[in-house]
Structures are given as structure tokens and as C-alpha cells.
N, C-alpha and C positions, 0 to 999 in steps of 0.2 A: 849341595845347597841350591844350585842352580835348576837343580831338575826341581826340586820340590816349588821352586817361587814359580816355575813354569806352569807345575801342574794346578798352584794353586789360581794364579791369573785364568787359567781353561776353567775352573770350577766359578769361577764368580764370573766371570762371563756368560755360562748358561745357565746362571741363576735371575743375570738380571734379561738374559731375552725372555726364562718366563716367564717373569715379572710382569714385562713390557705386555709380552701376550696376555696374560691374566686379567693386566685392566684395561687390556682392549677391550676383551670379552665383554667384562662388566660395563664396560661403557656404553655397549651396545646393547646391551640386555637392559638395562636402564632407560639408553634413549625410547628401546619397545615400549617399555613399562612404562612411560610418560604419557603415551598416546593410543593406546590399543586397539583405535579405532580404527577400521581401513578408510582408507580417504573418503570413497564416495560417501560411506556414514558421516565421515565428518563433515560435511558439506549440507546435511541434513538439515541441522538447526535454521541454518540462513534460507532454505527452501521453507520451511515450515510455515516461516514469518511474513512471507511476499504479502503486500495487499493485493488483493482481487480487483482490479480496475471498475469489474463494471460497465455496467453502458456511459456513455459520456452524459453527462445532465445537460438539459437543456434549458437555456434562459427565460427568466419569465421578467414579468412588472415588476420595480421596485428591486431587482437585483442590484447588488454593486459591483462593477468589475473594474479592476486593473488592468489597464494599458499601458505597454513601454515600448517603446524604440529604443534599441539599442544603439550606445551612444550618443543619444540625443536626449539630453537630461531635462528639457523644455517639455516634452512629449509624454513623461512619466504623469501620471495622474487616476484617481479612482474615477468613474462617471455612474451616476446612478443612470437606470433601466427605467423611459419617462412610460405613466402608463399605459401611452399607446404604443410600448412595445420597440421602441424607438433611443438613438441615442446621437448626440454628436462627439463630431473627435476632431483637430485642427487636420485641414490638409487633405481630410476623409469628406467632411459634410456629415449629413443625415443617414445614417442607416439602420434597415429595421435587423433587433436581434434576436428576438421573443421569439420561443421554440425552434433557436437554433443554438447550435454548440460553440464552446469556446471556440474549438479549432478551425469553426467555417466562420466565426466574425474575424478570426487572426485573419484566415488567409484572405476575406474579402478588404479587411484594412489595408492589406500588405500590397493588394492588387491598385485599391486608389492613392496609396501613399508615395506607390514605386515611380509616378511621372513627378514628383520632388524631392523624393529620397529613392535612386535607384537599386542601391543593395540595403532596402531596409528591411531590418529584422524584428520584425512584430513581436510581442506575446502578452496574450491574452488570459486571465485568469478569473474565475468567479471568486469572489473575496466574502460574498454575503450571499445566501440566496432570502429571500422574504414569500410569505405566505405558502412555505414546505411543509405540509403538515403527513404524520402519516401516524398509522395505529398500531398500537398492540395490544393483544388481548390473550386473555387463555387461565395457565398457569405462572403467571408473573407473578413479582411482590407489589408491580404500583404500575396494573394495567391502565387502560386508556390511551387519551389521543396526543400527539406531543410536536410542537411547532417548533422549529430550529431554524437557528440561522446559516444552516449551512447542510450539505445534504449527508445523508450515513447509510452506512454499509447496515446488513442485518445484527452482524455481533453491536456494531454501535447501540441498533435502537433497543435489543432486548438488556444491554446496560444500561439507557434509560428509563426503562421501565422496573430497574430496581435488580435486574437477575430471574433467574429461574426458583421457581417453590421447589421444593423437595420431590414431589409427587409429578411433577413437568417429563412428558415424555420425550427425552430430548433428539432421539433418531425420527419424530415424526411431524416435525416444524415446521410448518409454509409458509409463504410469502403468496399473499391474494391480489393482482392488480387488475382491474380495471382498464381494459383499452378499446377499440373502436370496432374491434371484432368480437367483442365480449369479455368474458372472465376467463384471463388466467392464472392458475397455480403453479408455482417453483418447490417445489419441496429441499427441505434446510434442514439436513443433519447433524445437529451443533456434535452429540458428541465423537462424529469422526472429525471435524474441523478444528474440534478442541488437542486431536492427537495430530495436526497435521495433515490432514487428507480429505482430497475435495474439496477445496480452497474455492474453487470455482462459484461453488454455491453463495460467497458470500458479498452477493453484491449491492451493486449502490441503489437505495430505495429511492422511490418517486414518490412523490406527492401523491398523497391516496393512496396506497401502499397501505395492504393489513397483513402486520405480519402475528399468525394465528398459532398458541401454543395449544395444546393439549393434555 
């Protein structure tokens, strides 16, 4: 009787380590199946979505921008862009900021601020911009010209103009600007940008900007 309870404890013994083993397995085979993607693919989607920076805009007349000093809740305030180009700030004075960038009014603020505030933390933001006009034309649904208060990337402006028409050839898209050396073109391939790729092309329009479907 003794030998039989012995041998039957050894039989359910190695019944429950395959047990154990069995929905190991499965456990792991499942956790695969949950995600099949190799990491770097998983990583993809959030690379996809980046916005494209762009050149920094630069301030005109009639802009609004936000200014704060950090911890200094007196200092928080919007100021309009007067329009000669010009703006004041307490502690700063007068200075001019038309066709320059947020980040060269932060740091010239941060420069006259630092003999009252020596570790002061600037930042500067465009909140409005005024008289941003730029174009689109081509194969739109509601071409034309279109005035914003604030500035936009290419995918922005050809969503204001309604989308693309069906017949819009969308790998041969430009962007026409205007500068002081002449005319140049950027070429804008919406539909690799639409799958993630060459992101780079989609940047922030300027003022007088035609961006030209075909």
C-alpha cells in the first residue's frame, strides 16, 4: 500500500511540473502575440507625428507676444508689436523686434533684465501674428489667398484651402517664396509625408508664400 501511495505522489508530481511548464509556454507565446512588433517599428508611430519646426518666424507690426519671467508673476503680460516695429517691457525699456525672432527678443530681454533680475528666466512667445498672408492655388477645393492669425506649416495651409481635388498631383507640390535674392522653390511631397516620410519638407510658411498645386 505504501509503495503504490509512493508511486502515485511521483505521478502527480510530474504531472503538475507540466502543467507548470505548459502555461509557461503559453504565457509567453501570448505575451509575443500581444505585440509582434519589433521595438524599433514600435517606435515608428510617435516618429511619424513630429512637427517639422521650420524656420523660426520672425516678428512683424501688430504682432502680440507673451512675455514672462519666471516667477515673477508682475512681469507676465501680452504687448502688442507698435508699428514702428517697436515694443516696451518694464525693467527692459524700448526695444525694437520687427524681423527678429522670439528667441533673439528672449535673449536680448534676459540681457537687460539680468542688472534687476540676475537669474532671470525669460520667455517669449508669438501668440498672434497680423498681416500673415500667404496663397494657395492649383488643384484645391477653395483656392486662393488666406490671412491668419498665426503662422502654418504647408499641410496646415492646403487644409485651409479645403484639401486636395481628386486629380491634384500630390508627389509634385511646391512651396514659391520670394526673397531678396530672387525666387525660390521647395518642392512638397504630401503623399510621402502623408505615410511618414520627409517630414522635413513641411515647413512653416511666410508671409507671401505660394504654395502651388498641380
Amino acid at each position: 500500500m505504501h509503495t503504490c501511495l509512493k508511486d502515485f505522489l511521483q505521478s502527480a508530481t510530474r504531472m503538475l511540473v507540466c502543467g507548470a511548464v505548459l502555461v509557461a509556454m503559453t504565457g509567453c507565446a501570448l505575451g509575443g502575440a500581444s505585440d509582434p512588433r519589433p521595438r524599433g517599428d514600435a517606435a515608428a508611430p510617435s516618429q511619424a507625428i513630429q512637427p517639422s519646426t521650420g524656420p523660426e518666424y520672425q516678428i512683424g507690426p501688430e504682432d502680440v507676444l507673451e512675455i514672462s519671467v519666471w516667477q515673477e508673476e508682475d512681469l507676465l503680460r501680452e504687448v502688442l508689436v507698435r508699428p514702428d516695429g517697436g515694443i516696451s517691457f518694464p525693467l527692459a525699456g524700448d526695444l525694437q523686434v520687427a524681423g527678429r525672432t522670439a528667441t533673439e527678443v528672449q535673449e536680448e530681454l534676459t540681457r537687460r533684465i539680468h542688472a534687476y533680475i540676475p537669474d532671470a528666466l525669460v520667455t517669449v512667445s508669438v501668440v498672434k501674428v497680423s498681416g500673415y498672408q500667404i496663397y494657395v492655388l492649383g488643384k484645391v477645393n477653395n483656392p486662393g489667398q488666406f490671412t491668419v492669425g498665426r503662422y502654418v506649416d504647408v499641410i496646415q495651409a492646403l487644409t485651409l484651402a479645403g484639401g486636395l481635388t481628386p486629380f491634384a498631383a500630390e508627389s509634385r507640390i511646391s512651396v514659391i517664396r520670394r526673397t531678396a535674392d530672387g525666387e525660390r522653390v521647395y518642392p512638397f511631397d504630401y503623399s510621402a509625408v502623408k505615410r511618414g516620410r520627409g517630414l522635413d519638407q513641411n515647413v512653416l510658411l511666410q508671409s507671401g508664400d505660394v504654395v502651388l498645386v498641380p
